[in-house]
N, C-alpha and C positions, 0 to 999 in steps of 0.2 A: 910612817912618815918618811919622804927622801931621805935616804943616804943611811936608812935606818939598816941594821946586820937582819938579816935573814934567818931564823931559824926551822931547817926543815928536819924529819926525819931522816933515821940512817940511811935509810933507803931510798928516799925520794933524794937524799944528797949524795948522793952515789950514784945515782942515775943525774942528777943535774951535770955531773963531772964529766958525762960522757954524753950531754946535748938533748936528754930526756924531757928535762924539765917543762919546755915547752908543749908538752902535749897531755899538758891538764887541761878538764873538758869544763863542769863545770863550775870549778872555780877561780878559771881563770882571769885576766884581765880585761876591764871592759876597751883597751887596745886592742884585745885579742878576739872581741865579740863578733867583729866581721870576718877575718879569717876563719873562724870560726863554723859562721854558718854558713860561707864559702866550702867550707871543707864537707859540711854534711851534705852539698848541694852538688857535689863532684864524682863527676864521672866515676872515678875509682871509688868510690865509693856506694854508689848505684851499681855498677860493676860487681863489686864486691859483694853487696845486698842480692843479687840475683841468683851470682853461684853458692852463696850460703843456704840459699832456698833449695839447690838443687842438690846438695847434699844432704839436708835433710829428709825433703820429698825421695831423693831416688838409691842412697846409698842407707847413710847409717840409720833409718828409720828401717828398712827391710833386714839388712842386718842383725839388728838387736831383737825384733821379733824373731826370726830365721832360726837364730842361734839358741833362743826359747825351745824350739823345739826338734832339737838335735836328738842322739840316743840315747846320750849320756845326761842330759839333764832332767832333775825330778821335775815330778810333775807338778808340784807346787809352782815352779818355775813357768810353767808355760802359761799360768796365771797370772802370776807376779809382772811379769817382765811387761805383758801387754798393759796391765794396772798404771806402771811408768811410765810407758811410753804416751798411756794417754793425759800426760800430767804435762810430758818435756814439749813431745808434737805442738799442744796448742799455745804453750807462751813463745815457742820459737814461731810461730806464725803470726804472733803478735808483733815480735821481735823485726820480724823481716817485713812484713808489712808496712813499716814505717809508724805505727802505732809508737805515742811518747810516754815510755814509763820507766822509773827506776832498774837501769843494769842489774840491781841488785836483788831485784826479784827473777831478772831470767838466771841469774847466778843461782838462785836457791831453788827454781823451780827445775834446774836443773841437775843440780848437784844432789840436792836432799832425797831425789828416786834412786840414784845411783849409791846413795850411803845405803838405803833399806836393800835397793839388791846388792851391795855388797854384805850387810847384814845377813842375809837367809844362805852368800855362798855363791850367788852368781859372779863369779868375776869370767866378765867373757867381753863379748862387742857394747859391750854399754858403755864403754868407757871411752869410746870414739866421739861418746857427747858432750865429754871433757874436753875433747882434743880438739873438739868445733869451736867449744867457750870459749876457750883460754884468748886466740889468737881475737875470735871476733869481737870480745869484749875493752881486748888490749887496744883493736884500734878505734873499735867504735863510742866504747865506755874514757873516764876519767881514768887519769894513774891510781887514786884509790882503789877505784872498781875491778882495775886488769889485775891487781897484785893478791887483792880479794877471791876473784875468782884462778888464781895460779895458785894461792896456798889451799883453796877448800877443795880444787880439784888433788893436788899433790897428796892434802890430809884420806882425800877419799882415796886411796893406792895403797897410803899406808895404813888405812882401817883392812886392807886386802891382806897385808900380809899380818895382821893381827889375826885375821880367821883361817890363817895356811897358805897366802899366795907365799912363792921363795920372793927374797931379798931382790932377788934381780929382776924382778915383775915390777917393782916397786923402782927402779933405779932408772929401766927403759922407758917406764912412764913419764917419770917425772923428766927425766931430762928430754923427752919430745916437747912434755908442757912449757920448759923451760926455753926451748929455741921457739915455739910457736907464739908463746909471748914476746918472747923478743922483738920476733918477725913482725908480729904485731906490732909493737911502739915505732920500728922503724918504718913501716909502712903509714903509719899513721903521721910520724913526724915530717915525713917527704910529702903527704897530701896536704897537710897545712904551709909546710912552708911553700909549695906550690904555689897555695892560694894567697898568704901573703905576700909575695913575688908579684902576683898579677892585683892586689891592690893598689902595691904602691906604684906599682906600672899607670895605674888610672890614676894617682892621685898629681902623678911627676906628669901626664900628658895633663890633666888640669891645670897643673903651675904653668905648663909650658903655653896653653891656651891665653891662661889670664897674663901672663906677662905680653906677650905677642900682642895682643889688645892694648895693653898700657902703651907700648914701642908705636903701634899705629897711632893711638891719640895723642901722642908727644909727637910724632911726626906732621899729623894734622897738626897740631894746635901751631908749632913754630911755624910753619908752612903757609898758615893763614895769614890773612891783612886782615878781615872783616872779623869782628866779634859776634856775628851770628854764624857764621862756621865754628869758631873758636868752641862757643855753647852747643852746638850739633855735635861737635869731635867729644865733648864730658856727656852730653847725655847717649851718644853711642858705645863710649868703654863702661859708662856703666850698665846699660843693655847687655853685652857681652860678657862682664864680667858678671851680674848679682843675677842678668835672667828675671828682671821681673817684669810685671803684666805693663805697668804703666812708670814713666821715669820726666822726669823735668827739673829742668833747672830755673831758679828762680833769680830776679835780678830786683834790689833795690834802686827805684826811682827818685832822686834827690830830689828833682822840680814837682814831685807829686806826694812823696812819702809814701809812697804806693811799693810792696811787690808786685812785679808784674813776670808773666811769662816771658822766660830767654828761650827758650829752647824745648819739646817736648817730645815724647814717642808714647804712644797710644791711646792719650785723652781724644776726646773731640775737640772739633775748631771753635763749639760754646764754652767749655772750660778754660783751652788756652786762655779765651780773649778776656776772661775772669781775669782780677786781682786782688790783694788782700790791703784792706782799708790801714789808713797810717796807724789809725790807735794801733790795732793788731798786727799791724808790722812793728811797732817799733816793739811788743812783747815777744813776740819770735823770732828778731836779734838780737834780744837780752837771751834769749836761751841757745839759737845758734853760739852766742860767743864763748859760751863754755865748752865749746867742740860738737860732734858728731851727739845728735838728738836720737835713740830709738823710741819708737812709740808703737806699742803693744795694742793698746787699744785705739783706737780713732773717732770711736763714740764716747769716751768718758775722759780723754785725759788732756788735762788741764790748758794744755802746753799749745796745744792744735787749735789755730785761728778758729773761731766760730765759722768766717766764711769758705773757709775748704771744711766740706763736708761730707761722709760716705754718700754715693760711694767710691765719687772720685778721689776723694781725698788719699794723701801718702801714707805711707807709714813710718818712712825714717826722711832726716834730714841732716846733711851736713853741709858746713860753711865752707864756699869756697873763694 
């Protein structure tokens, strides 16, 4: 509810202190739905999808195999490693292809080859597939997701020094992972706020459009003598402003009890010359009087003269 206290994790509140907070993906706010998918549709961010692919395709793919078969590694290993790599390769092509599936299977699909070849004693270039994760998930995935895949890559360093890596294998790792996520959030935080920056840029050139429209048809309206400009000046700021197909204004006839057409833009000159019989006017200034009319349907609701009927008929009405 408004104004309600906030309770987040230690972490997720420790990171809000320092401007994080907004770069949760999805659970975010639906304010934040457009920036959002502004952001997955941005440059830097297709940028960024390209050379992740090129890392994979031309570096640490070759690498980790490569090092498979060094002098020093058993031969188990020259089995193993290729078994991995053909688990990591194909969800990272998943990944980069734009394929939409849970972070948290490339987190596992990645992590969980690199816990079994750390298991058997490989510690070597496989763990550059850590070093990919961490940052790509931090800016691609949610705050859960990047912080998930920073601890299982971290945990998987220090399953390294449980089977003999030293202390300081484990220290250089993690603190790369720990700037690479960083890098992540903040690169991620700067492409969303980008994007929201250029929303509200269109929403503030919108206001500025619809206002400009209302300042012209106040300009007409006091400008005019004739009340058939007057109704040309409201059915043109409303063209301008709502953008719709068909707009008219209607004027009650005292010596007929008739509405009849004041003013129009995109009926024909047979509908204009239409108007709506007294009974049925005087039931659709009983319901103008209550202010601004919407009407949803045009074929079933109550409200709407028999004689306007789809598919000229409108769909909203207000009193003026």
């Amino acid at each position: 509810m408004p104004g309600a206290a906030r309770h987040l994790p230690p972490l997720l509140a420790f990171l809000s202190v320092f401007g994080f907070e907004k770069v949760e993906g999805p659970g975010a706010a639906d304010a934040q739905g457009s920036a959002l998918a502004a952001f997955a549709a941005s440059e830097t961010f297709r940028w960024l999808r390209r050379w992740a692919g090129v890392a994979v395709v031309a570096l640490v793919t070759p690498l980790t195999v490569l090092a498979a078969y060094g002098d020093e590694m058993p031969a188990f290993h020259r089995v193993a490693v290729p078994i991995a790599v053909a688990v990591i390769v194909p969800a990272w092509v998943l990944e980069l292809s734009g394929v939409r599936w849970p972070k948290l299977a490339l987190v596992a699909a990645t992590v969980l080859p690199n816990v079994w070849l750390t298991l058997i004693g490989h510690v070597h270039t496989n763990y550059l597939w850590l070093l990919l994760l961490v940052p790509w998930v931090a800016f691609a995935g949610s705050l859960a997701e990047g912080v998930l895949a920073l601890t299982a890559s971290t945990a998987s360093i220090a399953l390294a020094v449980a089977v003999g890596a030293p202390w300081s294998f484990w220290f250089t790792w993690a603190v790369g992972f720990l700037l690479a996520w960083f890098m992540g959030l903040v690169l991620r935080r700067q492409v969303v706020l980008v994007a929201e920056l250029r929303l509200l840029r269109g929403e503030t050139e919108r206001r500025r459009v619809e206002v400009e429209a209302l300042y012209r048809a106040d300009e007409q309206i006091y400008r005019s003598l004739q009340l058939d400009e007057v109704l040309q000046a409201l059915v043109d700021v409303a063209s301008d402003l709502l953008r719709p197909d068909k707009v008219s204004v209607g004027l009650w006839d005292a010596e007929t009890d008739r509405i009849v057409v004041g003013a129009a833009r995109g009926f024909s000159s047979t509908t204009v010359a239409e108007s709506v019989p007294p009974e049925e006017a005087h039931l659709l200034r009983e319901h103008l009087s209550r202010g601004v009319a919407t009407i949803e349907d045009v074929q079933t609701d109550a409200r709407l003269p028999a004689s306007t009927s789809p598919p000229t008929a409108a769909r909203g009405f207000a009193p003026v």
